[in-house]
SERO-4910 file (N, C-alpha, C, O; in steps of 0.05 Angstrom, whole numbers):
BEGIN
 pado doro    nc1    nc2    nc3   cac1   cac2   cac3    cc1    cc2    cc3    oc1    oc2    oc3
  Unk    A     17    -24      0      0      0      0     17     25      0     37     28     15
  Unk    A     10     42    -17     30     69    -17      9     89     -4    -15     93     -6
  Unk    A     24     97      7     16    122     22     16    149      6     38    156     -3
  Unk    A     -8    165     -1     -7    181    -34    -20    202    -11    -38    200      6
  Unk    A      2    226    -21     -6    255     -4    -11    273    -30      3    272    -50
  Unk    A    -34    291    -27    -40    309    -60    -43    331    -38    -47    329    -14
  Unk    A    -38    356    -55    -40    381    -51    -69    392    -71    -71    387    -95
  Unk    A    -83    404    -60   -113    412    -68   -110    450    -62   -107    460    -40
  Unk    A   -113    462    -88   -105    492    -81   -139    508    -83   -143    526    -66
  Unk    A   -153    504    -96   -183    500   -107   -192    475   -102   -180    453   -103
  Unk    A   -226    482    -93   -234    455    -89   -248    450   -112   -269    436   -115
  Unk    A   -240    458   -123   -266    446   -153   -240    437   -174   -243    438   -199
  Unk    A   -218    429   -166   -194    420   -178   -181    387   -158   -163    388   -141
  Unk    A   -196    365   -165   -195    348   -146   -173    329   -167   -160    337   -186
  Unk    A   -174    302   -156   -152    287   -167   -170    274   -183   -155    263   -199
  Unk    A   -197    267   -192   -204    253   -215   -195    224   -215   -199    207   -198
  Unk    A   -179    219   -243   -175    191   -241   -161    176   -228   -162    152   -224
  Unk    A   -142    197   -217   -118    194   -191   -136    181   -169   -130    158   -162
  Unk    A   -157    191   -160   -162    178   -137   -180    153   -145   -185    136   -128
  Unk    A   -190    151   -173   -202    125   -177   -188    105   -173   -194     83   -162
  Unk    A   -163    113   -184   -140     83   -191   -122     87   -163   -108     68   -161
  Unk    A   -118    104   -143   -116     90   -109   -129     83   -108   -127     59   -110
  Unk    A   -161     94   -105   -178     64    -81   -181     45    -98   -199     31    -88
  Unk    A   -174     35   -122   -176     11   -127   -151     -3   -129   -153    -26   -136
  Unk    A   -129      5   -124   -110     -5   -110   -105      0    -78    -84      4    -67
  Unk    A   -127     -1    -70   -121     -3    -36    -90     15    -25    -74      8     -8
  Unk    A    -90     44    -45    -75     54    -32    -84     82    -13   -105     94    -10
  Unk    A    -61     84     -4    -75    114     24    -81    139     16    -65    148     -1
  Unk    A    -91    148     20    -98    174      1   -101    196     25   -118    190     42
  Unk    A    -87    222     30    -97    236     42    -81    268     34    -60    271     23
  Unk    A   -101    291     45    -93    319     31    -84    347     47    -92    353     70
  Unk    A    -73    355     38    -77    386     39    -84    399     29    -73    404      7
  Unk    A   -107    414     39   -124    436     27   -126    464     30   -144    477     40
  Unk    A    -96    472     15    -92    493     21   -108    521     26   -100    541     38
  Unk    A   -135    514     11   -154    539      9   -165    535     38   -173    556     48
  Unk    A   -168    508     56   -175    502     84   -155    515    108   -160    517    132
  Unk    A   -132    524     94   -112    521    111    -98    496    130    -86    497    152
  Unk    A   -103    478    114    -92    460    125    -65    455    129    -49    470    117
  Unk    A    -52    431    146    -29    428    149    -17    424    138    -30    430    118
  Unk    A     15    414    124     32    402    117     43    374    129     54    373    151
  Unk    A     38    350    111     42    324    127     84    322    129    103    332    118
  Unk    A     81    302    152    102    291    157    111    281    128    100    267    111
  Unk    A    149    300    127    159    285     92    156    262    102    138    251     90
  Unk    A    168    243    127    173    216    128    149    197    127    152    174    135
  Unk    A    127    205    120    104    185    125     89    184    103     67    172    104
  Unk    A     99    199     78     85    193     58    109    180     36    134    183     39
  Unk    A     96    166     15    113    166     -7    104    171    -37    123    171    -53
  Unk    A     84    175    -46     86    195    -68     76    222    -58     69    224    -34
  Unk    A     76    245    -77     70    266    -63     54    281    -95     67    282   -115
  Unk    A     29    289    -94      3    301   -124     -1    321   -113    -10    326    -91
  Unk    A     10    339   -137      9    368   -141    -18    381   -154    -17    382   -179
  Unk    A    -37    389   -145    -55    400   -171    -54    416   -185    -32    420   -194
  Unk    A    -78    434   -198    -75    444   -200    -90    473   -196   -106    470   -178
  Unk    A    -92    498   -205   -109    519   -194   -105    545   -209    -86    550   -224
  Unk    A   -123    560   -204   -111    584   -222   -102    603   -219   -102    622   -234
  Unk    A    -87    601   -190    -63    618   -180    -40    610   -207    -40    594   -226
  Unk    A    -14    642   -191     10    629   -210     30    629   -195     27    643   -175
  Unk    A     52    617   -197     65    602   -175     86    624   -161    103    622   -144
  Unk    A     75    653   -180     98    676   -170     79    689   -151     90    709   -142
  Unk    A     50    685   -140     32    701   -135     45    700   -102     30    717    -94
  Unk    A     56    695    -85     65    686    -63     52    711    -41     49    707    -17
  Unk    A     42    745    -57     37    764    -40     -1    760    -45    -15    778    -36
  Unk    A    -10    746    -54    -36    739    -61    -45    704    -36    -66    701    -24
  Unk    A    -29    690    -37    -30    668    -35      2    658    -19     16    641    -30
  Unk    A     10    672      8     33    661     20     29    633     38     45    632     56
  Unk    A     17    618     37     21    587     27     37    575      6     44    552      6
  Unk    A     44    592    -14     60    579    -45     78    579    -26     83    555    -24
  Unk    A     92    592    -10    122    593     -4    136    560      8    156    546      5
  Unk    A     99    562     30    112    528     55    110    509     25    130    495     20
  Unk    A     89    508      8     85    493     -3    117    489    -30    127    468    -39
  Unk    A    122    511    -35    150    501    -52    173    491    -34    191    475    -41
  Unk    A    169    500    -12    190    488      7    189    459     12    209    445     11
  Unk    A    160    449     19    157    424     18    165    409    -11    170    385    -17
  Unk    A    165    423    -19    155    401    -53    191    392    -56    200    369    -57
  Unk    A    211    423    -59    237    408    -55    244    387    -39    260    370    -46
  Unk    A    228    388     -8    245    366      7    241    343     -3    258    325     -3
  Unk    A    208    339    -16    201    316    -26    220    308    -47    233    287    -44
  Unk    A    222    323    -68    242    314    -83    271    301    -83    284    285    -95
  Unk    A    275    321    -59    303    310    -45    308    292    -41    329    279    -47
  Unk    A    279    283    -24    280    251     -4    274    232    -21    270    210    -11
  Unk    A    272    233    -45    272    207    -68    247    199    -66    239    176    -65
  Unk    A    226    226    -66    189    218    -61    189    214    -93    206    223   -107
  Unk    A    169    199   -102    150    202   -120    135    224   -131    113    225   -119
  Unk    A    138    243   -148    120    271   -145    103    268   -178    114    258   -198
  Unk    A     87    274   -178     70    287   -200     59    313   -197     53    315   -173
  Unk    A     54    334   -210     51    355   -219     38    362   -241     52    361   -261
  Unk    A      3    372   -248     -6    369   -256    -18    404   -258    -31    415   -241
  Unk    A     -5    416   -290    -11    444   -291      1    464   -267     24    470   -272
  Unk    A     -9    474   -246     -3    491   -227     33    471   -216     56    479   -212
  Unk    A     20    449   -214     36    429   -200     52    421   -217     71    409   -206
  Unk    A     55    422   -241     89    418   -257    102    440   -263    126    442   -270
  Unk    A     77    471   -257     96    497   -258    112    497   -224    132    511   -225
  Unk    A    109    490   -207    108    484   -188    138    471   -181    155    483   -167
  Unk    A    141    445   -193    161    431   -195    179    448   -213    198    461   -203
  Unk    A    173    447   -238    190    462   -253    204    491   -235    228    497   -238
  Unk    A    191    504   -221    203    527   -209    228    516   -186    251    525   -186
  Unk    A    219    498   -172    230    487   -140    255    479   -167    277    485   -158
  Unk    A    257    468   -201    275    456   -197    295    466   -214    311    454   -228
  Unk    A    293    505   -208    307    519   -214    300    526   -245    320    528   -259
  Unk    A    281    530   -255    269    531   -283    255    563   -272    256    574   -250
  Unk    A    247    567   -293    227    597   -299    214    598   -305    215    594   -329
  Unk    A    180    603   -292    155    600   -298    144    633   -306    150    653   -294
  Unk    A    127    630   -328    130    657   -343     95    656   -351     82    635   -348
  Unk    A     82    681   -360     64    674   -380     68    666   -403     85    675   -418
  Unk    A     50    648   -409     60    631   -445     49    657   -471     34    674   -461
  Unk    A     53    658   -488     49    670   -510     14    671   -512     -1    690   -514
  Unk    A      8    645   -512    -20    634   -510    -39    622   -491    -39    597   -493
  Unk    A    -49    629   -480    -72    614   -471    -82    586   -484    -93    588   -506
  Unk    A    -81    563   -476    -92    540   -482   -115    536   -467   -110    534   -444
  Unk    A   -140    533   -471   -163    521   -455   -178    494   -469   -185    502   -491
  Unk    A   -182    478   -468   -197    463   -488   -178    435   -498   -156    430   -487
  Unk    A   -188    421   -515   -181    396   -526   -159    399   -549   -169    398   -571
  Unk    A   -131    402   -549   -118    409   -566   -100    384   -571    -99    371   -550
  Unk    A    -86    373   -592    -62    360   -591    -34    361   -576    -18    380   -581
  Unk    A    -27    341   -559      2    341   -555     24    323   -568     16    301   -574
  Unk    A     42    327   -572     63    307   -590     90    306   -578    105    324   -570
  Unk    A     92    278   -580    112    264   -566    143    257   -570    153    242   -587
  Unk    A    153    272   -553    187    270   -559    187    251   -567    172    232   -565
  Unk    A    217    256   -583    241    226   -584    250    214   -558    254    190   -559
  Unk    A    254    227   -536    262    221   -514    246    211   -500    256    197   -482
  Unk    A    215    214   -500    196    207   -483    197    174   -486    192    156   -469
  Unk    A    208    172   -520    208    136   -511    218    117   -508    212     94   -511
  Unk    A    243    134   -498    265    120   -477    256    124   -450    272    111   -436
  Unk    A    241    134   -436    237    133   -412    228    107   -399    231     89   -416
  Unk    A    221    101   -384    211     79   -367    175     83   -367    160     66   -377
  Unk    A    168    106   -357    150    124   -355    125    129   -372    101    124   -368
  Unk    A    142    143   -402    127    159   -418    128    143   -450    117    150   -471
  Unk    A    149    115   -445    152    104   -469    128     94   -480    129     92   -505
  Unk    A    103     86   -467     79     81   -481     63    110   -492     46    109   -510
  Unk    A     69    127   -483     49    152   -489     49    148   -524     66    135   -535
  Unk    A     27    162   -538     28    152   -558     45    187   -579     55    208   -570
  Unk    A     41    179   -603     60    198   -611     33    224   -613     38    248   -617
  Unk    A     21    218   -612      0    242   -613    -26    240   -597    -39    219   -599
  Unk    A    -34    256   -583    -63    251   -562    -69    281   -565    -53    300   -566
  Unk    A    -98    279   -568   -110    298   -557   -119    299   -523   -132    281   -512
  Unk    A   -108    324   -510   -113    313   -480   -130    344   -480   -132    359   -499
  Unk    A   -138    347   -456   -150    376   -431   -132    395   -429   -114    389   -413
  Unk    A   -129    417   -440   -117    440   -415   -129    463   -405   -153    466   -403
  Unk    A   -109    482   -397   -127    495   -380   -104    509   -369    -96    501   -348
  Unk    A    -92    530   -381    -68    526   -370    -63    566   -391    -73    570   -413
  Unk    A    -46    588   -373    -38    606   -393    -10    614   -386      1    630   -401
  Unk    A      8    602   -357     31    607   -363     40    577   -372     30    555   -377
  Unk    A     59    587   -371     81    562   -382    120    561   -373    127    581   -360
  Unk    A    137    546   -378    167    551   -362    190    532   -386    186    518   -405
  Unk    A    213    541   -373    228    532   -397    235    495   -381    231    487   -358
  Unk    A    242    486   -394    249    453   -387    278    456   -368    300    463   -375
  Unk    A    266    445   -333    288    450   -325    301    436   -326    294    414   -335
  Unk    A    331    440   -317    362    417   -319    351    394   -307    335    390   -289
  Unk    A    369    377   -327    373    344   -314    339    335   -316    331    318   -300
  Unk    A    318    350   -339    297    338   -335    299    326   -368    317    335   -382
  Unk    A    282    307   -380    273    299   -397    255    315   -411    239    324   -395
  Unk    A    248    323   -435    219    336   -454    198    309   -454    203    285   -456
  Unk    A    183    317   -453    166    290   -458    142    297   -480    137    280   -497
  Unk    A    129    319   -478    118    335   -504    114    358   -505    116    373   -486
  Unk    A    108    367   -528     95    394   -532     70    397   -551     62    377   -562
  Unk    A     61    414   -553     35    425   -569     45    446   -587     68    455   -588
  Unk    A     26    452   -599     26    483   -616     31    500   -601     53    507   -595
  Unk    A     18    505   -596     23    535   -570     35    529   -553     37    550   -540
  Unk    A     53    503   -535     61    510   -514     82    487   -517     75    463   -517
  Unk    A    111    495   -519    130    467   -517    137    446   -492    143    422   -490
  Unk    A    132    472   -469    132    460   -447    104    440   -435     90    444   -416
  Unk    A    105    421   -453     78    406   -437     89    381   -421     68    373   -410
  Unk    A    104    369   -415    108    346   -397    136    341   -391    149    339   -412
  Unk    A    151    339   -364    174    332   -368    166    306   -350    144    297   -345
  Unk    A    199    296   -341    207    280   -327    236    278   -316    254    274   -333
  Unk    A    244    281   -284    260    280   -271    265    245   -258    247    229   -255
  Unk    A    288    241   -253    300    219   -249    278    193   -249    278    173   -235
  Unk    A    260    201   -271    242    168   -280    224    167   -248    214    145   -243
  Unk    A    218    190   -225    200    189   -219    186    218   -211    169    222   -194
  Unk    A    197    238   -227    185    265   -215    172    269   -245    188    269   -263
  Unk    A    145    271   -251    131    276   -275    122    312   -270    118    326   -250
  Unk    A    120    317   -296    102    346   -294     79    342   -316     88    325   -332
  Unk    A     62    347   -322     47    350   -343     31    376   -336     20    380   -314
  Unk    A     31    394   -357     19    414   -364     -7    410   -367    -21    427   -355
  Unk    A    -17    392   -379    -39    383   -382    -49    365   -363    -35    354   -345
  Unk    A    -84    359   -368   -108    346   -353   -107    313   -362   -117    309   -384
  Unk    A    -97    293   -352   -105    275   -361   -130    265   -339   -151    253   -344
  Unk    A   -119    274   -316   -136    258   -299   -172    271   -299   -195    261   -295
  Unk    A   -165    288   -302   -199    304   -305   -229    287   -311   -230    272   -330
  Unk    A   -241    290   -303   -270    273   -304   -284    286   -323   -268    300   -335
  Unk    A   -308    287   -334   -327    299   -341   -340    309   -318   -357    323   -328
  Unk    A   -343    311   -293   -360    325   -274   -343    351   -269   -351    374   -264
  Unk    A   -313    339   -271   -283    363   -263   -282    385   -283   -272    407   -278
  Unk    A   -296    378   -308   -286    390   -331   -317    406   -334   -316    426   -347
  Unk    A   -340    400   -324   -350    413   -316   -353    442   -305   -360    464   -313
  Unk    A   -344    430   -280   -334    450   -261   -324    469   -261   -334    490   -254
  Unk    A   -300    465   -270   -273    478   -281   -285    501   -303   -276    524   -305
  Unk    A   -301    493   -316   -314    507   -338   -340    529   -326   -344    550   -337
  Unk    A   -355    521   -302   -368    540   -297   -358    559   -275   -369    581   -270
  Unk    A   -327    544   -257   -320    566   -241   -299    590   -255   -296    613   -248
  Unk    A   -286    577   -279   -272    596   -291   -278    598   -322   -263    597   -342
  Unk    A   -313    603   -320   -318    612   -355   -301    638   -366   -294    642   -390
  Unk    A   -296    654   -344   -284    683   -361   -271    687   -364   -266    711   -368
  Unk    A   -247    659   -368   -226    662   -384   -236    648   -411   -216    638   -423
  Unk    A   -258    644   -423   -266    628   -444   -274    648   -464   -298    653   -466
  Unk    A   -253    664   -485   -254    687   -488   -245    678   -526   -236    656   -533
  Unk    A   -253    705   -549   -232    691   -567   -204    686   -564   -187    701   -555
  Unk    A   -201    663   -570   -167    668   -575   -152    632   -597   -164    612   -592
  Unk    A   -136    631   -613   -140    616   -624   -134    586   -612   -134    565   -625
  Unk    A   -128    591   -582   -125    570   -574   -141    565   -543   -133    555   -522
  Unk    A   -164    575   -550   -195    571   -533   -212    562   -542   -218    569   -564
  Unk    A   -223    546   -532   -248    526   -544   -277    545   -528   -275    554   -505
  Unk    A   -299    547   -540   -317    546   -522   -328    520   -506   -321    498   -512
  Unk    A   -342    525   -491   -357    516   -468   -362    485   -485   -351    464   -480
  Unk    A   -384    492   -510   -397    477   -514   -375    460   -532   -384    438   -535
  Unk    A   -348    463   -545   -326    451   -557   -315    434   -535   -306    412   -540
  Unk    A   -316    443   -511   -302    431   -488   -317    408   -480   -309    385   -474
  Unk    A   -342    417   -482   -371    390   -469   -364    367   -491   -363    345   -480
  Unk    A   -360    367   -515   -360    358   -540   -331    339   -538   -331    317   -548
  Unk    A   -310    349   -526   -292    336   -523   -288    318   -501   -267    308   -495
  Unk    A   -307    316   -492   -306    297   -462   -314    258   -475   -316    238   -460
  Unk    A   -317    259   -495   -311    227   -510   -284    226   -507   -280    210   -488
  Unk    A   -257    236   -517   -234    223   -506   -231    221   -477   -208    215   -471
  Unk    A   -247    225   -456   -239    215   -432   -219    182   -432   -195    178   -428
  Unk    A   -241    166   -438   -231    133   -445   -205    134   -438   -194    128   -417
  Unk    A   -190    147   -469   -175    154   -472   -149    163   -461   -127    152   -462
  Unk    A   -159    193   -448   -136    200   -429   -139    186   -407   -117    181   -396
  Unk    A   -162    177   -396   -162    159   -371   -136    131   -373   -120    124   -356
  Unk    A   -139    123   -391   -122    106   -398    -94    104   -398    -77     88   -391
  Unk    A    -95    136   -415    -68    131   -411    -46    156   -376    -23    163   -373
  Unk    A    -67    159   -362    -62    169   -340    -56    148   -321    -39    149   -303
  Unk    A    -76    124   -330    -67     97   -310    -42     78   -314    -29     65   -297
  Unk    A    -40     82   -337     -9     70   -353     13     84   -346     35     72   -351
  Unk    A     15    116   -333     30    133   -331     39    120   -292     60    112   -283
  Unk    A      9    122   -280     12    109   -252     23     86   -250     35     83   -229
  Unk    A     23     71   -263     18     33   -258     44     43   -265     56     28   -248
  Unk    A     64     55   -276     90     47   -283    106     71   -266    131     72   -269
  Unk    A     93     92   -246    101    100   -229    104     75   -207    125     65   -201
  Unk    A     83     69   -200     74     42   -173     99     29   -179    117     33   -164
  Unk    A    104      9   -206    129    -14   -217    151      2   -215    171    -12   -211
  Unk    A    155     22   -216    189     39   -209    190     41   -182    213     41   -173
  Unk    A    174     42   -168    185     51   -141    184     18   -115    191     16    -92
  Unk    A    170     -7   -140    164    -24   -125    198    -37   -128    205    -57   -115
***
């Protein structure tokens, strides 16, 4: 049983398929909810550590001084040879702690767009099944350069920085794999007013429309876990 600690910055930004595929591997699941003010767990009592994500930005620290304990933690985790994922907020997140530069991107991404898959992604342990092209979720308007000693794993049109990977267990993805249709929902009615023109915004009803590749990314978010779980077993 692994002990799985997530960071929750927004509550309408939950773990989705993440927490389907713990409780059905009978693993531990428990949070911090930073908008609760909640605590910071013991580094020594967890071993992976899920980043979400939210629509803070990870420089906002005079808006939101929780970013500060929370980048502090995220290094030690890394330090201590945790397991980390980082998902949007949570791979700008990582990417910052790991000496990278998180910036606004050129573009705004919202909606069902293509990502495409390094050369390097399929040498990893990790990301070697990802396929060479998926349409996934984002949701996402800054973006950061690929930090040292990490892997590329993809990019999109608008945004190169979409996924890395640190020592075959620290993932980032820019993008939503884990997202539900109830999340994607959500996400859509608490932050419609960024749903604006732009050529890389979908409307509402483009977004509803794209919730058939769930299957899909569900799938391949569990192939991404199941071979986190086999690396660290």
């Amino acid at each position: 049983m692994l002990k799985i600690h997530w960071f929750q910055h927004v509550p309408f930004e939950g773990l989705g398929k993440i927490e389907e595929w713990s409780q059905q591997k009978n693993h531990r699941l428990d949070c911090t909810r930073f908008h609760r003010k909640d605590p910071l767990p013991d580094i020594h009592a967890i071993d992976w550590l899920v980043v979400m994500g939210g629509p803070m930005n990870i420089y906002e620290e005079d808006r939101y001084p929780w970013l500060h304990e929370e980048k502090e933690f995220l290094k030690k985790a890394i330090d201590a040879g945790k397991t980390v994922i980082g998902i949007c907020l949570g791979a700008q997140l990582i990417a910052d702690v790991l000496g990278s530069r998180v910036y606004a991107g050129p573009q705004k991404e919202i909606g069902w767009f293509p990502i495409h898959k390094s050369a390097a992604a399929g040498k990893t342990s990790i990301f070697k099944d990802l396929p060479d092209t998926l349409e996934v979720f984002h949701w996402h308007g800054d973006t950061f350069d690929l930090p040292s000693g990490c892997v590329h794993i993809a990019e999109s049109k608008a945004c190169r920085s979409q996924a890395f990977l640190y020592e075959e267990r620290v993932a980032g993805l820019q993008f939503h794999l884990e997202m539900t249709r109830e999340g994607i929902e959500e996400i859509v009615f608490k932050c419609r007013q960024e749903l604006v023109n732009g050529p890389f915004i979908q409307s509402a009803e483009e977004i509803a429309a794209g919730t058939e590749r769930l299957k899909e990314t569900h799938r391949i978010m569990e192939g991404i876990l199941n071979r986190l779980e086999k690396r660290r077993a």
